[in-house]
C-alpha positions in Angstrom: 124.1 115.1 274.8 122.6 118.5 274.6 118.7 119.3 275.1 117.0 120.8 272.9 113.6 121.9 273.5 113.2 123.9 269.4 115.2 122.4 266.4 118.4 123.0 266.0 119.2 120.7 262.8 117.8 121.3 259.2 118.2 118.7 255.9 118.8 119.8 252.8 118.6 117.9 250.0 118.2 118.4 245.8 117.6 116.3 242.4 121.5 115.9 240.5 120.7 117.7 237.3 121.6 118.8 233.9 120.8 121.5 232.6 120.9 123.6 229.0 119.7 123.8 225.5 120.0 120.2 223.9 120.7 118.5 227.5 117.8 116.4 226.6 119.4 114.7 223.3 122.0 113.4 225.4 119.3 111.9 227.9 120.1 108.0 226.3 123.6 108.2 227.7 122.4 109.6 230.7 120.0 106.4 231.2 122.7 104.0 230.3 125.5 105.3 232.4 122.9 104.6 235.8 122.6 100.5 234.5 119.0 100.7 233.4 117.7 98.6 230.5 114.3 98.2 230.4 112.4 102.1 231.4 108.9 102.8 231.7 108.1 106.6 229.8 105.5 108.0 231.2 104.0 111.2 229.7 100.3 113.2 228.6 98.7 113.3 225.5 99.4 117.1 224.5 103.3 116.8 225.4 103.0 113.3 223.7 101.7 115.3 220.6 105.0 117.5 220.1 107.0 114.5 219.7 109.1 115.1 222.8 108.7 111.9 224.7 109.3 110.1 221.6 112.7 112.1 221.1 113.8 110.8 224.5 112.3 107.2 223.5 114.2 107.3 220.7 117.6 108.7 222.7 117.2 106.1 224.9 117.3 103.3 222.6 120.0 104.4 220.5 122.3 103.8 224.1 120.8 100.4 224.6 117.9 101.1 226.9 114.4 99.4 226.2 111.1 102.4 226.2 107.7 102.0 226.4 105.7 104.9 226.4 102.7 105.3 228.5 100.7 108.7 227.2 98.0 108.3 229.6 98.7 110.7 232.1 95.7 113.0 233.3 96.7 117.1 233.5 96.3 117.8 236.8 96.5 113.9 238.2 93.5 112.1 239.8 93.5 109.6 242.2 91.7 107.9 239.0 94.5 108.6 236.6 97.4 107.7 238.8 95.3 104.2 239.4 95.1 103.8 236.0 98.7 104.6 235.3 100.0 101.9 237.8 97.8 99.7 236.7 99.1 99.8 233.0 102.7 99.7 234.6 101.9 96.4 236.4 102.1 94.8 233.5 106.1 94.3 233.4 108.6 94.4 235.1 110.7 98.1 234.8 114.2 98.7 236.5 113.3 102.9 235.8 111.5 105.2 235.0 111.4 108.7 233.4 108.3 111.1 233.9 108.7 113.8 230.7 106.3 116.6 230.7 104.9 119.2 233.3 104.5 118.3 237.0 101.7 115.8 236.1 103.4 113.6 234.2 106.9 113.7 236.6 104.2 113.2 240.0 102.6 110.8 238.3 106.0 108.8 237.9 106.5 109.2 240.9 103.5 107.7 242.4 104.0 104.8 239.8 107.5 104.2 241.2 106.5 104.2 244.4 103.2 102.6 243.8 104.6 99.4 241.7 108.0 99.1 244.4 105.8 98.8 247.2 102.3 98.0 246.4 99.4 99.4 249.0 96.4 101.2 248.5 96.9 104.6 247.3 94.9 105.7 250.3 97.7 104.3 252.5 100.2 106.4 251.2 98.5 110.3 250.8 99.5 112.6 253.3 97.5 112.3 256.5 95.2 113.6 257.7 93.5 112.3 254.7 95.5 109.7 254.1 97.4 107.3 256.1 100.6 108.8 255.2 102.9 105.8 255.1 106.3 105.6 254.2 107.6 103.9 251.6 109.4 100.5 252.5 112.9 101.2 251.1 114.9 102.9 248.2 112.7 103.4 245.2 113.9 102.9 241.6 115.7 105.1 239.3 113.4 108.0 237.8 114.5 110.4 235.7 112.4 113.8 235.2 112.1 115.4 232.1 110.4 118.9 232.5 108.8 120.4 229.5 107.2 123.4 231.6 108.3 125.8 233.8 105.9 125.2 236.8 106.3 123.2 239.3 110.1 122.2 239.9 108.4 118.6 240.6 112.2 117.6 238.9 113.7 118.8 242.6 111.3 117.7 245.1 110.2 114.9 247.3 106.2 115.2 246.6 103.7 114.4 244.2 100.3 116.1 244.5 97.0 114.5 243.0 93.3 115.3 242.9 91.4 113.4 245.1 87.8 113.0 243.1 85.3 111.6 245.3 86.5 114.1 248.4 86.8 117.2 245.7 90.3 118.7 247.6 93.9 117.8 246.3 96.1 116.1 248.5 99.6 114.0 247.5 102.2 112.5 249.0 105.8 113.7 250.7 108.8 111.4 251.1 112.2 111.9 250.9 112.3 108.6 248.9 110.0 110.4 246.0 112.8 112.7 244.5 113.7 112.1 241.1 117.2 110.6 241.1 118.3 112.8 237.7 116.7 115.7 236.4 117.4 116.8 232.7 116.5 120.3 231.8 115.9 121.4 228.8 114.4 125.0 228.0 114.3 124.6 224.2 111.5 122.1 225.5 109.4 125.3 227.1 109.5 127.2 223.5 106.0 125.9 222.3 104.3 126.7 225.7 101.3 129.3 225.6 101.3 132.7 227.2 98.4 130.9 229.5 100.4 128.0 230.7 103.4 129.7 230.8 101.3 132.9 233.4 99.8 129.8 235.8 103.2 127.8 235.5 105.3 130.7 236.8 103.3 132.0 239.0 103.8 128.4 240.7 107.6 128.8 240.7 106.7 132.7 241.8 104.4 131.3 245.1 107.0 128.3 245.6 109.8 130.9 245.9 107.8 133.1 248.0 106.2 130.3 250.4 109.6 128.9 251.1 111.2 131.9 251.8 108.5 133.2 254.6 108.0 129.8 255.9 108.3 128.8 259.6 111.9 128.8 260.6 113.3 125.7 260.9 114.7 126.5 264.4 110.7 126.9 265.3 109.4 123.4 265.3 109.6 121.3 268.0 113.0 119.1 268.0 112.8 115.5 266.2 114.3 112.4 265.5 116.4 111.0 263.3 113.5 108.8 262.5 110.9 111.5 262.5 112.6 114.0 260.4 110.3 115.1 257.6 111.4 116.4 253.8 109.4 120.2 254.7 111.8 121.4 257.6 111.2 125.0 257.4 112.8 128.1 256.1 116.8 127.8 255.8 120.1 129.4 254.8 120.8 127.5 252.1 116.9 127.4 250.7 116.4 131.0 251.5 119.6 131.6 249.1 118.1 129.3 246.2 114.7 131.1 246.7 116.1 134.7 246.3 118.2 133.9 242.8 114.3 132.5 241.9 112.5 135.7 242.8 115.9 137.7 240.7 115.2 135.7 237.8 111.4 135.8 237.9 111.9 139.8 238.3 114.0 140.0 234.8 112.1 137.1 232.8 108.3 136.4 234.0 106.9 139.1 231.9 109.2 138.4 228.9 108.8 134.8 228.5 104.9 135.1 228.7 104.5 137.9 226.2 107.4 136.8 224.1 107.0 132.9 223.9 109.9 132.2 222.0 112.4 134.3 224.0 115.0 131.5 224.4 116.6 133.7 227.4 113.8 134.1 229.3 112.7 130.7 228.9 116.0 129.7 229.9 115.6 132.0 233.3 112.0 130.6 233.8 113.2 126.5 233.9 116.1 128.1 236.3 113.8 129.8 238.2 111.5 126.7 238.8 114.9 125.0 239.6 115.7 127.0 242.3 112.4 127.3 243.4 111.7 123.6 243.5 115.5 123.4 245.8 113.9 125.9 248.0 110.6 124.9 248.3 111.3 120.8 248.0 112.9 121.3 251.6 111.9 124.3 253.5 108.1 123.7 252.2 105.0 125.6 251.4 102.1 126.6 253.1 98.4 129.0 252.9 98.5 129.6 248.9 99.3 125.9 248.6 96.9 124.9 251.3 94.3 127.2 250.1 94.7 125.7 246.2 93.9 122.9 246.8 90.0 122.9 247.5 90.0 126.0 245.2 90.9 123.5 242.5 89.2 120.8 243.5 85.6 122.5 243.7 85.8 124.3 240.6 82.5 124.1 239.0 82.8 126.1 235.3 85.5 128.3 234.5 87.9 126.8 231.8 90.9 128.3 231.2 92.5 128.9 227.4 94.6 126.7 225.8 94.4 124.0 228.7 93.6 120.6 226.8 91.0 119.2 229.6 87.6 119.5 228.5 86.6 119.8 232.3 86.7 122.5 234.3 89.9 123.2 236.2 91.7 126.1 237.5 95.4 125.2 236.9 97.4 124.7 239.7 99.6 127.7 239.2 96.8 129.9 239.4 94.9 128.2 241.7 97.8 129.0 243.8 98.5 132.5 243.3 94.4 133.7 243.8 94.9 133.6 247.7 98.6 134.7 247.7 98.6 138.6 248.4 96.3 138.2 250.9 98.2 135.5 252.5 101.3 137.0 252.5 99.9 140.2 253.8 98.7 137.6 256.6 102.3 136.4 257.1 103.7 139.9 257.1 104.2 140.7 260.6 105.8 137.3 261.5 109.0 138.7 259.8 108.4 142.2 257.4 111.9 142.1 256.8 111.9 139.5 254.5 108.5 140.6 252.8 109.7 143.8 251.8 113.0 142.1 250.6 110.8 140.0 248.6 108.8 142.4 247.0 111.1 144.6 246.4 113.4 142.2 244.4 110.3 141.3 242.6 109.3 145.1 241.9 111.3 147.5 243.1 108.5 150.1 242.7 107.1 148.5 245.4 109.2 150.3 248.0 106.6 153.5 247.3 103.9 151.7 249.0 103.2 151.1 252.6 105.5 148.1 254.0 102.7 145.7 254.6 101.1 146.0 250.9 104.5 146.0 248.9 104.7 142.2 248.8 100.5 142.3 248.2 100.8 144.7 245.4 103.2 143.4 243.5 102.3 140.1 243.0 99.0 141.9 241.9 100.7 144.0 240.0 102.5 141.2 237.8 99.1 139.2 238.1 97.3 141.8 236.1 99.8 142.4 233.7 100.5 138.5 232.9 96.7 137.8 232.6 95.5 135.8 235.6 92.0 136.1 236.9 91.4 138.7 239.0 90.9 136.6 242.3 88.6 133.8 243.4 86.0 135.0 241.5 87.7 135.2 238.7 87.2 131.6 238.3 83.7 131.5 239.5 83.9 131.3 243.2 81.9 133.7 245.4 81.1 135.0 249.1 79.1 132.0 250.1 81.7 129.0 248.6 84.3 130.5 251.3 83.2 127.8 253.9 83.3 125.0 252.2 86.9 126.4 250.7 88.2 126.9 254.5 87.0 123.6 255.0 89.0 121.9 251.9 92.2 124.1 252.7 92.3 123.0 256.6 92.3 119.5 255.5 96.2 120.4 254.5 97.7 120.5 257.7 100.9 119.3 256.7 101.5 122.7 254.8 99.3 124.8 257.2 102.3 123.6 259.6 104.6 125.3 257.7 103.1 128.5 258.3 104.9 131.0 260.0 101.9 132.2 262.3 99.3 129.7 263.9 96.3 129.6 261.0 93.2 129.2 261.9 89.4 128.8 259.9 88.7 132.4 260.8 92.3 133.0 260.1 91.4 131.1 256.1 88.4 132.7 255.8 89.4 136.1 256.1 92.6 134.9 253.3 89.7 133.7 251.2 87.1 136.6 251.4 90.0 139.0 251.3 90.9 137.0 247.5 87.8 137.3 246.0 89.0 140.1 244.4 92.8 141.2 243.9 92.7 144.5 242.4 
């Protein structure tokens, strides 16, 4: 057999799916047909208000299968919430599961799944370095996603990302195992989301896209395993290719769909978008936005955005990803500028008037300003002095910083951080 110092092998893997207006009326036939009976919903307050989980509830029951509806779900999960969530799930026995509602209520299944298949302390199973980062013991039950955003392609992808409380940073957990087995995709669902969740949401596909695209090459990292083989491998053919028809459809539709709400075409290239994004992302990976988010979102002290429901503070996690993004990419430029200006110029194509290191940079300012998300860490209430304990929070996310396609270090994050307090 062949040596091989550098990979040479990538995985690629996705959520089956179906997709359209009205798929999710035909979501009881869809449960039926993979043998479940007895399903677990599990779904937050404000989606539970619109009636949508019930809709499903009631789809599901007409084919035969048995619903109970858990609205507990926290927006943006905590360790807390996800406890409390597998805790009420403990009390029967489920053979599925469906997760409707934004990433929060679909990573929040899937910690429930996993969490109730193979109980452990939650602890055990978050990503290391904070966590011990097990693996799961075997094949998970059924879950079926159920997106009613256009965010964070959680329907596609093997991770499930949480708030951890007591430490202030998020964290989550990453296992091929985790990946919904069905995703049904609806964008009539999306119609009733406002201009402020829809900005933060897409600008999650928007960073997913982008992140994936630039990341470390797969052929970079050191050869593994069978056994070792992990669900981020690295920038790919086939997720670079799902990535770019992401950034195409966010170029044509990002805009629209936040100042035009009800824009059933742009809503319908939005949930693509975070499709594609989530099969680019869910196996290349992220890395600095993501790994700088986290802390950002977890040390928030004040700022509230509109037409969130939590009466706590939070930054959502769409915008607290896209705050550090053009100075991270601007970061990442020289590792390939190729790609970066093909990036930015599919996204804007006036961006080809600027200097080749600040087209990526400016346009996602650009489209930042116009779509009405703060302008930078400050922004959201962070200032000069909160960038240490920020670098600290975001190098606690190694498994992402890995993904990088340059070495990052603290002075490396600081500079990201310091350069974000400001955007434009």
């Amino acid at each position: 057999m062949t040596e091989y110092l550098h990979e040479s092998v990538f995985t690629w893997a996705a959520t089956p799916l179906k997709f359209g207006a009205g798929a999710v009326d035909e979501i009881g036939w869809d449960l039926a047909g993979q043998g479940l009976t007895r399903v677990l919903l599990l779904t937050d307050p404000g989606v539970a208000a619109t009636g949508v989980p019930q809709r499903v509830a009631d789809s599901a029951t007409a084919a035969g299968v048995a619903v109970e509806i858990y609205d507990g779900v926290h927006v943006e999960p905590t360790d807390a919430s996800v406890r409390d969530a597998v805790e009420f799930a403990r009390h029967s026995d489920w053979d599925g599961f469906l997760g409707v509602g934004g990433g929060s209520a679909i990573d929040t299944a899937k910690a429930v799944n996993l969490m109730t298949t193979y109980p452990a302390d939650l602890f055990d199973y978050i990503n290391k370095p904070i966590g011990g980062g097990r693996a799961p013991g075997g094949p998970l039950k059924p879950l079926v996603a159920v997106p009613t955003t256009a965010g964070t392609g959680s329907e596609t992808t093997p991770v499930c990302i949480m708030d951890l409380l007591e430490l202030k940073v998020k964290s989550g957990i990453s296992h091929p195992a985790l990946r919904p087995t069905t995703a049904v995709i609806d964008p009539l669902l999306t119609l009733s989301m406002p201009p402020e969740v829809t900005a933060a949401g897409g600008m999650d596909v928007l960073c997913h896209a982008l992140e994936s695209y630039t990341a470390k090459p797969f052929h970079s990292f050191a050869r593994h395993t069978p056994q070792t083989r992990v669900a981020y491998n690295g920038a790919n053919p086939i997720s670079d290719t799902w990535t770019e028809k992401a950034l195409r459809l966010l170029a044509r539709s990002f805009r629209r769909a936040v100042l035009n709400g009800g824009d059933l075409d742009a809503r319908t290239d939005m949930m693509l978008a975070a499709t594609f994004a989530g099969m680019g992302f869910g196996n290349a990976g992220v890395h600095i936005p993501h790994a700088c988010a986290y802390p950002i979102a977890g040390k928030v002290r004040a700022y509230r955005p509109r037409n969130y429901p939590s009466r706590e503070a939070l930054v959502p996690h769409g915008e607290s990803v896209s705050l550090t993004a053009p100075a991270a990419f601007r970061f990442t430029f020289p590792t390939d500028p190729d790609k970066h200006v093909h990036a930015a110029e599919i996204l804007d194509p006036a961006a080809a008037e600027h200097d080749p290191r600040e087209r990526l940079p400016w346009a996602l300012s650009r489209l930042m300003r116009d779509i009405g998300i703060p302008n930078g860490l400050a922004g959201v209430g962070f200032g000069e002095s909160d960038v240490p304990s920020l670098v600290d929070g975001a190098l606690q996310q190694q498994r992402l910083l890995s993904v990088a396609p340059r070495e990052v270090g603290d002075d490396h994050v600081a500079a990201i951080l310091a350069d974000s307090l400001e955007n434009w």
